[in-house]
C-alpha positions as CSV (number, residue, x, y, z in Angstrom):
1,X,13.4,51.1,-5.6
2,X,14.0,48.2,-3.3
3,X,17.6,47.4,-3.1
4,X,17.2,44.0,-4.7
5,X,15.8,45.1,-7.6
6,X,18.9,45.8,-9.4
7,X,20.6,42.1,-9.1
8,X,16.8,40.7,-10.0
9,X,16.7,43.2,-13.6
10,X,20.4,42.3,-14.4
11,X,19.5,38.1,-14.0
12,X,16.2,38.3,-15.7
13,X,18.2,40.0,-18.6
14,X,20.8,37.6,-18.8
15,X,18.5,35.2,-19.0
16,X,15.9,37.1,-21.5
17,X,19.5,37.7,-24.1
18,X,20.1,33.8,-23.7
19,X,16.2,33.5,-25.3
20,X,15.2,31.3,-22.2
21,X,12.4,31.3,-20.1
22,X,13.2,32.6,-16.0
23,X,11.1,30.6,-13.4
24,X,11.1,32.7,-9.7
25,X,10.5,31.2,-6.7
26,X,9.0,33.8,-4.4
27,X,8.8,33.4,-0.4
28,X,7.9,35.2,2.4
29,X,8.5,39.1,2.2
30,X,11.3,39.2,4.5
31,X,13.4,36.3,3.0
32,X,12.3,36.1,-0.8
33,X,14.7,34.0,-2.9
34,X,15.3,34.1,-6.7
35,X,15.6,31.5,-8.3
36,X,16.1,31.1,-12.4
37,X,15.7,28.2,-14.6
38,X,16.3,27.0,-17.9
39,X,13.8,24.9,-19.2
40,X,15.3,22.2,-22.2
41,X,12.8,19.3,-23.2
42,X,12.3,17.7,-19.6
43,X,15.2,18.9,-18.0
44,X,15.8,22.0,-15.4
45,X,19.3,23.8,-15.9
46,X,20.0,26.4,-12.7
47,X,21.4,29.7,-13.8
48,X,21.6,31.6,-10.6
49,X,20.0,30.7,-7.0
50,X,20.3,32.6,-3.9
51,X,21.6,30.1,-1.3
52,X,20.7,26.5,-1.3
53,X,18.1,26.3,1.1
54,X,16.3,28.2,-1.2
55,X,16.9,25.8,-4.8
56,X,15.9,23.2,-2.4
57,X,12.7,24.8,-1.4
58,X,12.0,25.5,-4.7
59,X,12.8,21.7,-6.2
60,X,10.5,20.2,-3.2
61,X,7.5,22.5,-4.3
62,X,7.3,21.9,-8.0
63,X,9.2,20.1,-11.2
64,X,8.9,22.1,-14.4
65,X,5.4,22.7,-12.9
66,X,4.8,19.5,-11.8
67,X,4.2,18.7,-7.8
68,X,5.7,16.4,-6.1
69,X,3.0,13.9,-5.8
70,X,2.9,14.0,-9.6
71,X,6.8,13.5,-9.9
72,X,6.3,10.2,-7.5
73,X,3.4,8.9,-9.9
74,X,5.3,9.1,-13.2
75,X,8.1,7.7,-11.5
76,X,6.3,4.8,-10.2
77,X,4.6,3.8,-13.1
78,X,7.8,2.7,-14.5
79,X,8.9,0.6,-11.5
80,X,9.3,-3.0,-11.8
81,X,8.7,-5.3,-8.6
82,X,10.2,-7.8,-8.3
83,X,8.9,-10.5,-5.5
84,X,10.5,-13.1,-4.2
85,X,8.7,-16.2,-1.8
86,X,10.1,-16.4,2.1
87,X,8.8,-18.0,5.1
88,X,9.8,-17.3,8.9
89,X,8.8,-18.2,12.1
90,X,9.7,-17.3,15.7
91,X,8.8,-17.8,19.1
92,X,7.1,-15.3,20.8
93,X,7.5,-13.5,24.5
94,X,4.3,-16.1,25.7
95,X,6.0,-18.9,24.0
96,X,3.6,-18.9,20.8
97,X,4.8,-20.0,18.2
98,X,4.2,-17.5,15.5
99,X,4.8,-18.5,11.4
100,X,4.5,-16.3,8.5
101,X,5.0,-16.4,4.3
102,X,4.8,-14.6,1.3
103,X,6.7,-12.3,-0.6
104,X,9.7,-10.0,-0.6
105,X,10.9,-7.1,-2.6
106,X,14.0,-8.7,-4.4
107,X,15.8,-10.3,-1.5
108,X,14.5,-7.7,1.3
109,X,13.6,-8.7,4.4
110,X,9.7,-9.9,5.3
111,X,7.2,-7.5,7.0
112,X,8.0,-6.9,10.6
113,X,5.0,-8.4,12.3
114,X,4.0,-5.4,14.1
115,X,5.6,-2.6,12.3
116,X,2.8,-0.5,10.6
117,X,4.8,0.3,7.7
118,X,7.9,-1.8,5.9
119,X,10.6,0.9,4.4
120,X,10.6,0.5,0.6
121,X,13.2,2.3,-2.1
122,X,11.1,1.9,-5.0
123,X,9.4,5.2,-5.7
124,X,5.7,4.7,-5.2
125,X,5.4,1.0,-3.6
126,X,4.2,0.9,-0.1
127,X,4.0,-2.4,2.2
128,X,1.6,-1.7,5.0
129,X,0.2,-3.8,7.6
130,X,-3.7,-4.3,7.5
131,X,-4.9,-2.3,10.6
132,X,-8.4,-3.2,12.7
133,X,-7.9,-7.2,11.9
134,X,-9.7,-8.1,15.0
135,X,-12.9,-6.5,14.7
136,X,-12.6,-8.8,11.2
137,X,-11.6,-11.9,12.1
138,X,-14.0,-13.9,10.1
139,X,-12.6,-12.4,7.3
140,X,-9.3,-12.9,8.0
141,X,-9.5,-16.5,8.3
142,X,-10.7,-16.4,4.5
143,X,-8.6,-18.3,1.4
144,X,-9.2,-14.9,-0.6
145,X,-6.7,-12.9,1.2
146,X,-3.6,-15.8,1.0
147,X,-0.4,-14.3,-0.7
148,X,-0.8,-13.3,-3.0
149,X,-4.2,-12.6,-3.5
150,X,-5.6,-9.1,-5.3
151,X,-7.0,-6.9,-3.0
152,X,-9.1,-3.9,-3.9
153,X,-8.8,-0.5,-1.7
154,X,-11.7,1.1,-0.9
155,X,-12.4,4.7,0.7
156,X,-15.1,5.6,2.9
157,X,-15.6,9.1,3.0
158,X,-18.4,8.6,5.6
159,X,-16.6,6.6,8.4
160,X,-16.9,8.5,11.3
161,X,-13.6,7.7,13.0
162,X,-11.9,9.0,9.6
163,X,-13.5,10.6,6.8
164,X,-9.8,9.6,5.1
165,X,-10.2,6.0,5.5
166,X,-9.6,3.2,3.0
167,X,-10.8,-0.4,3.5
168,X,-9.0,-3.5,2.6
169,X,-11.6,-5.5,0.5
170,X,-11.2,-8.7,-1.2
171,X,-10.9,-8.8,-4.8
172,X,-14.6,-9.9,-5.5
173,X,-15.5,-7.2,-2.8
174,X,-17.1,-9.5,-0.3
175,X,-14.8,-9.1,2.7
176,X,-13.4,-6.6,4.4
177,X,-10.4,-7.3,5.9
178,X,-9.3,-4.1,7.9
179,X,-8.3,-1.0,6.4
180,X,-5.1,1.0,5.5
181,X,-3.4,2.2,8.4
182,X,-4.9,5.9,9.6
183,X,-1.6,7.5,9.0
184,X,-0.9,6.4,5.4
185,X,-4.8,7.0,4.2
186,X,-4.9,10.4,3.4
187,X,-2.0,9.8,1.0
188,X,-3.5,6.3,0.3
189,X,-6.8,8.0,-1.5
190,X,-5.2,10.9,-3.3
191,X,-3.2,8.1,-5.4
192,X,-6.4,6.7,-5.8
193,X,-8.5,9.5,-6.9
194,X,-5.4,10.5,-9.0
195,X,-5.7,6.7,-10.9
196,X,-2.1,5.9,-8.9
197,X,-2.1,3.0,-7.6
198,X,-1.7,0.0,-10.2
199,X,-1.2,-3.1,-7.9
200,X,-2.7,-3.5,-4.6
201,X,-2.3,-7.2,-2.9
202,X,-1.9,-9.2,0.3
203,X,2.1,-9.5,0.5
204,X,2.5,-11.3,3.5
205,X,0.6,-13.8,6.6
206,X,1.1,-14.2,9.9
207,X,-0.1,-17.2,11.6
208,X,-0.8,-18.8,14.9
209,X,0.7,-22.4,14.5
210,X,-0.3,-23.9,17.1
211,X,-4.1,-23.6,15.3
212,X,-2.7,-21.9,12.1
213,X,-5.2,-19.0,12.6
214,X,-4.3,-15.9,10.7
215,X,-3.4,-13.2,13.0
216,X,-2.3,-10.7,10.8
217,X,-1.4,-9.4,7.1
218,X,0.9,-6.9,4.9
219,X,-0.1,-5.5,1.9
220,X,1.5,-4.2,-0.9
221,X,0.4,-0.8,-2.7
222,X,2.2,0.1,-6.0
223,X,1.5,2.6,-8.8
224,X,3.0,0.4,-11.0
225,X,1.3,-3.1,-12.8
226,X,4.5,-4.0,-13.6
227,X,5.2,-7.0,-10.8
228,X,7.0,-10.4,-11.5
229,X,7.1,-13.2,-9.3
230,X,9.9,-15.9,-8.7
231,X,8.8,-18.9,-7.4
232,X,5.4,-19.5,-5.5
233,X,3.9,-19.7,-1.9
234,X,3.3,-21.5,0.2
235,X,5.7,-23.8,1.4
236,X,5.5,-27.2,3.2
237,X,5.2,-27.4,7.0
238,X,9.1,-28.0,7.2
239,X,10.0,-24.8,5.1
240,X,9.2,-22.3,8.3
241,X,12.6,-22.0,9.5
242,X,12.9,-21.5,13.4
């Protein structure tokens, strides 16, 4: 008899006389943990844990049975968006003079132009810069992808730079724009085989103005439909502050 096999009979006891169910979590021979749980409607009560490390373990690994990607999607479905119009513009290190609009998250800043991913609280909304762009530049010139324009997401299982990646389509699926950045795609197309993502569109444009050639775009990924809009895009020439 192991010495841990007393404490173990004497909690799952307790717990059995209390007429509640025990969840264990069980890791690694040398450092096993218990922990109990009480299970009420959708709620998780801890009875006992062995140190905190190991509750934490436990919590990141599964929700009443649920994973954590699941926990993100039922969250996210409930998530309002709320998107507000903006316009900046900036000279670059080679003196172009670079413009962009769109939206923003309720009063957050616009995209970086160059950062691959803009941090977002809300549980499941991503803002990702379109990556590849150049080897698309036909399409990126197009009306269809203007703020805030529907895009559809697309995986292609049979790329052969990335059997994860997911192309940026326009709504009528006529142009491909680029696709979601490498790092993000994996993730990108479990939500999607899942049915996760409710809202996929260009957020925001960066332009060239001394031709006003699109040079790049953000888009938005959300699992919810749930997205309002305060005021419109785009603004007049004079509305691109400096």
């Amino acid at each position: 008899m192991g010495p841990n096999r007393g404490p173990r009979r004497r909690l799952s006891s307790r717990v059995r006389e209390a007429g509640r169910p025990v969840r264990r979590f069980r890791g690694p021979r040398r450092d096993r943990r218990v922990v109990a749980a009480l299970a009420h409607e959708h709620e998780a009560e801890v009875v006992e844990l062995a140190d905190a490390m190991a509750f934490a373990e436990y919590r990141s690994r599964s929700l009443l049975g649920l994973g954590h990607d699941a926990v993100e999607g039922l969250l996210a479905q409930g998530v309002k968006i709320e998107l507000q119009p903006d316009a900046a513009g900036f000279l670059a290190k080679d003196d172009e003079a670079v413009g962009g609009w769109g939206y923003c998250l309720d009063e957050g800043d616009h995209p970086n132009r160059w950062d691959v991913e803009t941090p977002i609280e809300l549980p499941g909304v991503r803002v990702f810069r379109v990556a590849g762009p150049r080897f698309h530049s036909a399409a990126l010139q197009d009306p269809c992808f203007e703020p805030p324009a529907r895009v559809r997401l697309l995986p292609e299982p049979q790329n052969r730079f990335d059997r994860n990646a997911i192309a940026v389509y326009d709504d009528a699926l006529q142009l491909r724009v680029g696709y979601v950045p490498r790092r993000a795609a994996a993730e990108i197309g479990r939500a999607l085989n899942a049915g996760r993502v409710g809202t996929a569109l260009s957020l925001w444009q960066w332009l060239d103005l001394t031709d006003g050639r699109r040079t790049g775009l953000h888009i938005l990924v959300a699992g919810s439909k749930n997205v309002e809009f305060f005021g419109t895009v785009p603004p007049d020439d004079g509305e691109i502050p400096f």
